[in-house]
C-alpha positions as CSV (number, residue, x, y, z in Angstrom):
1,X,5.7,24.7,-39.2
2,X,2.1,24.4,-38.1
3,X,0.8,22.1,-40.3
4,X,3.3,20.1,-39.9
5,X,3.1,19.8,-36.1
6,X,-0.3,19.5,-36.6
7,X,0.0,16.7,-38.6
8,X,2.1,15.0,-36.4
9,X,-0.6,15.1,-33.9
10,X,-2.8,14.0,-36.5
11,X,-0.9,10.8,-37.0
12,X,0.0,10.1,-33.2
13,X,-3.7,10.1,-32.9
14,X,-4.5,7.8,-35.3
15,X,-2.0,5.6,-34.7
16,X,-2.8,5.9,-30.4
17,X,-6.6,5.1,-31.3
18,X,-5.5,2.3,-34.1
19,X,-4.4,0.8,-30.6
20,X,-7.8,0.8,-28.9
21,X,-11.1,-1.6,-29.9
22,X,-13.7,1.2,-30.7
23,X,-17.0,0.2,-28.2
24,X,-20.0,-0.7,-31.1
25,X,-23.4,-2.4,-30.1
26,X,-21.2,-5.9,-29.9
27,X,-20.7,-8.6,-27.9
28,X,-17.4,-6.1,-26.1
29,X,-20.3,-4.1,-25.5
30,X,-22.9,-6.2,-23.7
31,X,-20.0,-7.9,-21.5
32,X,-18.3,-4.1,-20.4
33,X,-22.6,-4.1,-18.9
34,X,-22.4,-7.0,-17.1
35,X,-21.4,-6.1,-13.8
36,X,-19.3,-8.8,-11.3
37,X,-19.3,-9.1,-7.6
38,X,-16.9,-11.5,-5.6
39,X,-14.6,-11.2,-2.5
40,X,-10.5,-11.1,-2.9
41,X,-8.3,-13.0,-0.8
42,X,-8.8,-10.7,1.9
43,X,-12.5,-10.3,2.4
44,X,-13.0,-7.1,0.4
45,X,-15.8,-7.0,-2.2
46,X,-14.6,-6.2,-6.0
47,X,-17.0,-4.8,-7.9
48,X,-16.6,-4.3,-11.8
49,X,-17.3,-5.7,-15.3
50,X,-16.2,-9.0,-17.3
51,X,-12.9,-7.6,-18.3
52,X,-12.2,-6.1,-15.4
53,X,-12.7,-9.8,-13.7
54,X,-10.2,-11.1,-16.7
55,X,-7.8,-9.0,-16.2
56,X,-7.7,-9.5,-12.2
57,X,-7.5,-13.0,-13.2
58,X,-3.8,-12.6,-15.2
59,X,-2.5,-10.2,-12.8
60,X,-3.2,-13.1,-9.9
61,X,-1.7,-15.5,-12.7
62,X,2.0,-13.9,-12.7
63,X,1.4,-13.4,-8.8
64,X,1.4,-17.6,-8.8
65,X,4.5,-17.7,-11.0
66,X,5.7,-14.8,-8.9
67,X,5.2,-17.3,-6.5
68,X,7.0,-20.1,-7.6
69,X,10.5,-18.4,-7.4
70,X,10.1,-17.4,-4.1
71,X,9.3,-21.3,-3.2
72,X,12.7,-22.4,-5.6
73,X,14.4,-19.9,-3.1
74,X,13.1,-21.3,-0.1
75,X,14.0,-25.2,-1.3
76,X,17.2,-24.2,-2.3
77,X,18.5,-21.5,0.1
78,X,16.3,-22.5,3.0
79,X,13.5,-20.9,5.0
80,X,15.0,-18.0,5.9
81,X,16.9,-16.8,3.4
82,X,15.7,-13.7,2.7
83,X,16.4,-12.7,6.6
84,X,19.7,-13.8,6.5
85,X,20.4,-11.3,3.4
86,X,18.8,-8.7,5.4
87,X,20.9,-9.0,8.6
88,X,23.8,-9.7,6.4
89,X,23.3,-6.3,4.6
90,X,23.7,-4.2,7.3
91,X,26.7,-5.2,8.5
92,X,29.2,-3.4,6.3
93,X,32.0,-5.7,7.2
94,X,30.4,-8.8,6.1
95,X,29.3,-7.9,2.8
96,X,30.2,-10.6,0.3
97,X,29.5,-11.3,-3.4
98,X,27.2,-13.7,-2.5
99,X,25.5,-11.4,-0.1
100,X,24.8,-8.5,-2.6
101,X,23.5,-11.3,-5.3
102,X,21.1,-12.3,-2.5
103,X,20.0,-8.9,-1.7
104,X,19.7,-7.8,-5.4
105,X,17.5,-10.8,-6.4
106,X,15.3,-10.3,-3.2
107,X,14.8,-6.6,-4.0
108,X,13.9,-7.7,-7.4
109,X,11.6,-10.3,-6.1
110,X,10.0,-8.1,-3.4
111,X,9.4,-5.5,-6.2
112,X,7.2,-8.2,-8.5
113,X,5.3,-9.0,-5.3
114,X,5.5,-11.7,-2.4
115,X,2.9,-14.7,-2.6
116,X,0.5,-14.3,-0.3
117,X,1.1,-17.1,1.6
118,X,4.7,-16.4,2.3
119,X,3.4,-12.7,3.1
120,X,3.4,-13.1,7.1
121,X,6.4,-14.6,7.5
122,X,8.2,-12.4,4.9
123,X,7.4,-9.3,6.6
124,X,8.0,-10.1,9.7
125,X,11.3,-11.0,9.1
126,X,11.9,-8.0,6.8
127,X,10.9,-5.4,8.6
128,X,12.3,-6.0,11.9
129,X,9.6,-7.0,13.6
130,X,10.7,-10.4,14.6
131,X,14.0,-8.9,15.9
132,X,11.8,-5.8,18.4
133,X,9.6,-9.2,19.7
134,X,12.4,-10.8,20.5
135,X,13.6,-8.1,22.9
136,X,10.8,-8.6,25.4
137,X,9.1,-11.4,27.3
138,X,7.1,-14.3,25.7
139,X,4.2,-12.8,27.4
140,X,4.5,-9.2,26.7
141,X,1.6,-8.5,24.1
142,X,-0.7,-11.0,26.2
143,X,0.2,-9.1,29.8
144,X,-0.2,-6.0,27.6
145,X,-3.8,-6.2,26.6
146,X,-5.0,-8.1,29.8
147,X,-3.6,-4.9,31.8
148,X,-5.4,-2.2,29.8
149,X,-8.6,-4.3,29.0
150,X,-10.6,-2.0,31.3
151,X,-8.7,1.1,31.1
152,X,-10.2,3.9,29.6
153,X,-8.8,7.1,28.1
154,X,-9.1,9.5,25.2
155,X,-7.5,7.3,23.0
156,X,-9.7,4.2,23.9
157,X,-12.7,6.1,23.5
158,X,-11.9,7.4,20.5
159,X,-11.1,3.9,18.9
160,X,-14.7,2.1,20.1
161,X,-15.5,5.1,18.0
162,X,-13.6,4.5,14.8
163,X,-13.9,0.3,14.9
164,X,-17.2,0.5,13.2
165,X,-16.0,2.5,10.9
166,X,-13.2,0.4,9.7
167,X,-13.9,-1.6,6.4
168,X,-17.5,-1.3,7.3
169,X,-19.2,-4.4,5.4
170,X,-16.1,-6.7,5.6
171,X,-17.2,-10.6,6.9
172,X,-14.9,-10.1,9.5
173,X,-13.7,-7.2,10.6
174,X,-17.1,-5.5,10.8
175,X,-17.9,-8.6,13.4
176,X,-17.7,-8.5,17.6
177,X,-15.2,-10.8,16.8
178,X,-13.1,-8.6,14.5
179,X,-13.7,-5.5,16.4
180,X,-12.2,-7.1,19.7
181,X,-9.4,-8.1,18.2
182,X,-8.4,-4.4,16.0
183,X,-9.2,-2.8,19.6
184,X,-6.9,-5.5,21.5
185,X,-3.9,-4.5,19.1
186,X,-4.6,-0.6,19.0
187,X,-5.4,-0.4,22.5
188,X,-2.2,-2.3,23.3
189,X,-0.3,0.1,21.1
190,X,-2.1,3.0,22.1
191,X,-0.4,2.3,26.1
192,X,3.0,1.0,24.8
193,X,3.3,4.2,22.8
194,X,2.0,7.6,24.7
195,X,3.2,9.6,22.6
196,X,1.6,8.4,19.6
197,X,-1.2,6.9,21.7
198,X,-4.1,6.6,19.0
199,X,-4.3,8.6,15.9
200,X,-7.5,8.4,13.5
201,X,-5.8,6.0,10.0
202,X,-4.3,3.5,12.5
203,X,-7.4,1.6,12.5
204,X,-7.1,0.9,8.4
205,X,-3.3,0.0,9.2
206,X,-3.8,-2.4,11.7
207,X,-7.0,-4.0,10.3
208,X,-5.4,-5.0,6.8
209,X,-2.1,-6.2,9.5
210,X,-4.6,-8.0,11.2
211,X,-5.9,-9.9,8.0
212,X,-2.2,-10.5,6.7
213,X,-0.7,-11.7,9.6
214,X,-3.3,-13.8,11.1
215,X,-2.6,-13.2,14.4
216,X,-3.6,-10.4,17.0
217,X,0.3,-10.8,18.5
218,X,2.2,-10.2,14.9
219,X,-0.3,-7.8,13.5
220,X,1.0,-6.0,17.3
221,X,4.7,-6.0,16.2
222,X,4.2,-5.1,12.8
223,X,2.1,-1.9,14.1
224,X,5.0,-1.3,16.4
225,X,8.0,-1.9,13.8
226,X,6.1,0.6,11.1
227,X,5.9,3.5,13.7
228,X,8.9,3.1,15.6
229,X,11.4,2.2,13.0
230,X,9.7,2.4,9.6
231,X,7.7,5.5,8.8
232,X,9.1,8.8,9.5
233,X,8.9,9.9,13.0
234,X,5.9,11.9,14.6
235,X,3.7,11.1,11.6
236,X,0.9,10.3,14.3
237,X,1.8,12.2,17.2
238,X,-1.1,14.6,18.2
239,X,0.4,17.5,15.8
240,X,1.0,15.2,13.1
241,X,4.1,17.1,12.8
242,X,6.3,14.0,10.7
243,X,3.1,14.4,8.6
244,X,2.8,18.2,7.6
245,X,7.1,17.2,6.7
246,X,6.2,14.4,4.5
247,X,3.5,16.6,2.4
248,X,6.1,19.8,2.4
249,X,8.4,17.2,1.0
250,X,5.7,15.3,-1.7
251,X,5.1,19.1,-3.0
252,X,8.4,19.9,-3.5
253,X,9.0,16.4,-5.2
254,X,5.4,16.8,-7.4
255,X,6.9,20.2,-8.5
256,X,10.2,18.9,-10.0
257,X,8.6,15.5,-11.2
258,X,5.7,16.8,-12.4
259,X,5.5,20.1,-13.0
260,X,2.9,20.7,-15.5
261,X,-0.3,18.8,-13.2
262,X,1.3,20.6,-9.9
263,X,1.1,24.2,-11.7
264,X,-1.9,22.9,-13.1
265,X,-2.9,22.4,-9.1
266,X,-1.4,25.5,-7.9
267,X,-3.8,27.8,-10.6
268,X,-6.8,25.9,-8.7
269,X,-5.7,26.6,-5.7
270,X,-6.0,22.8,-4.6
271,X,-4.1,22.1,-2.0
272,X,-2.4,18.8,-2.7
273,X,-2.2,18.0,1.2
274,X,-5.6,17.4,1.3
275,X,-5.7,14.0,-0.8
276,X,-2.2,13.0,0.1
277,X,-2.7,13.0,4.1
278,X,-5.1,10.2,3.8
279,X,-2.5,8.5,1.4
280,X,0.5,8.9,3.9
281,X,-1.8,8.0,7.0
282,X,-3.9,5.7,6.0
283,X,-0.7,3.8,4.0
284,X,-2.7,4.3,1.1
285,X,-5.1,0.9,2.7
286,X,-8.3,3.5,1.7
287,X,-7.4,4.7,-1.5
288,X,-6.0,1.4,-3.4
289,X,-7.4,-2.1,-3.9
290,X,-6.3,-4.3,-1.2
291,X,-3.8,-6.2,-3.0
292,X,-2.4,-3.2,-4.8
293,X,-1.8,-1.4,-1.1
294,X,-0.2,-4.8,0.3
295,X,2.2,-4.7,-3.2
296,X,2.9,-1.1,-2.0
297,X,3.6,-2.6,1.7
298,X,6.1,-5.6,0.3
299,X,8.1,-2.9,-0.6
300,X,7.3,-0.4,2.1
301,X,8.8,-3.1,4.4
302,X,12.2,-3.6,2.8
303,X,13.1,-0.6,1.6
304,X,11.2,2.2,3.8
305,X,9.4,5.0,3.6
306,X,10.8,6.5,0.4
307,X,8.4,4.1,-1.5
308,X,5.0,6.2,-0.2
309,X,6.4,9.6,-1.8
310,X,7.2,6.9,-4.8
311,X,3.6,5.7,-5.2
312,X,1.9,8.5,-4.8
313,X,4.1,10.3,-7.5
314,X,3.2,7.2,-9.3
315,X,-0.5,8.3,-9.3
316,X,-0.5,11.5,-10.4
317,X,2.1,10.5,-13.4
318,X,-0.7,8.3,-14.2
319,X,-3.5,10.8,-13.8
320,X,-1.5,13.1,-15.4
321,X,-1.1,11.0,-18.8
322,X,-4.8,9.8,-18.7
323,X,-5.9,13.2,-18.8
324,X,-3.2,14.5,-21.2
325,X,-5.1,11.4,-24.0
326,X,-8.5,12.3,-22.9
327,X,-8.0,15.8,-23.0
328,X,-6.3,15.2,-26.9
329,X,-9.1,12.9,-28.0
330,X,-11.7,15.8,-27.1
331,X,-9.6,18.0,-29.2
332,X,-9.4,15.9,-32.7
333,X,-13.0,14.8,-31.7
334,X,-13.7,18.5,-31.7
335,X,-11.4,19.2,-35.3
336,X,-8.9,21.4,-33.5
């Protein structure tokens, strides 16, 4: 029975590494050296080798066919489509055949990722923010920030602290120009909302709204939709009590989804809470490449909060696995 399990790993290994180019002096080599710098759609630097640059390049590829559905959709269905399938879903006594095809295709299409382009408009729709704007004057955001322009509390002083500090480097939000506008939209929130006021993570969430949505105004309601109707409530109140739930919660899920990396945790005594809080906060906008974290938002906006326990289950399955071949590879390597 041994050698025969043995053997089995023996051939799994072979035929896992079979899989993988082995890295000689060759031209794979020299190009994995060469390092590439360029900015994504959104400003960011991306930093990393040839392939790394090559594979970007596919994944933005199916993004543009990605793309060309969505546009079908629009042509055929018209422009707003995808918010008519959303209002229609919630009525319970409306639902039609035709209503749950239109919902199932745009879950299925929000899931593979929305075109940048059609991103603002999308999401605004989706998540509800179009509907809380609607609700309140034309002027209300504009009244808003030219009543508390000269205000000054604890939560304003603590965000002229932070706006450096946000994406420092990026061409435009570490500008006069962009910090105005990331304090105009969490200054404005910060009055609108006392109970939340200001919490340290809002300032990654707002400046990556800011860059999607173009304007200050909509990068406001988006803000407001995520904490008042999205995210679970009191994440970013000043006990971060909603938090502390959501990683009670993400342990008890990491235990029954992955039990072997959180008893593997637990014998450290790493507490998990203090990677995931940034996660949950921060909406994952610090810990993922830009497009990657708005992928995670396409979703976050249609289907709700659920999806951050998802993706961060997601990446420690994926740690988990990586270290599960490394670790088996050092073994054989080894002749164990």
């Amino acid at each position: 029975m041994m050698y025969g399990g043995t053997q089995s790993k023996i051939d799994l290994a072979i035929e896992y590494q079979a899989q993988i180019p082995i890295l000689r002096p060759s031209i794979r080599a020299r190009r994995a050296n060469i390092t590439v710098k360029f900015q994504d759609l959104y400003g960011f630097t991306v930093e990393g080798n040839v392939d790394d640059v090559n594979v970007l390049n596919e994944v933005r590829e199916k993004v543009r066919e990605q793309g060309r559905a969505w546009w079908a959709l629009e042509a055929s269905k018209g422009v707003n489509w995808y918010l008519q399938t959303r209002s229609s879903t919630t009525l319970k006594s409306s639902l039609k055949f035709s209503v749950l095809v239109n919902g199932m295709t745009l879950k299925k299409l929000i899931r593979k990722g929305i075109p940048p382009s059609l991103r603002p408009k999308v999401w605004f729709a989706l998540s509800g923010a179009a509907k809380k704007k609607s609700t309140v004057p034309e002027s209300y955001y504009n009244d808003l920030t030219g009543a508390v322009e000269d205000k000054v509390t604890p939560a304003t002083k603590q965000i002229d602290h932070d706006l450096p500090r946000t994406f420092p480097g990026h061409p435009w939000l570490d500008t006069r120009e962009g910090h105005a506008a990331l304090r105009r939209v969490l200054v404005g929130y910060s009055f609108r909302d006392s109970d939340v006021g200001y919490c340290q993570g809002l300032n990654y969430v707002a400046a990556l709204l800011l860059l999607v949505m173009k304007t200050e105004e909509d990068a406001f309601w988006m803000l407001a939709v995520l904490l008042e109707d999205v995210l679970v409530n009191d994440c970013y109140t000043n006990n971060l009590s909603g938090c502390h739930v959501e990683q009670r919660v993400f342990k008890d899920q990491l235990t029954k989804k992955c039990p072997r990396i959180a008893a593997h945790l637990e014998a450290m005594e790493f507490d998990v809470s203090l990677v995931c809080t940034e996660w949950f906060l921060c909406l994952f906008s610090k810990s993922l490449p830009s497009e990657t974290t708005l992928r995670v938002w396409d979703v976050l906006f249609y289907e709700g909060a659920k999806v951050l326990f998802n993706v961060a289950l997601a990446i420690f399955k994926v740690t988990n696995l990586f270290l599960s071949f490394y670790s088996f590879g050092f073994q054989l390597n080894n002749g164990k």
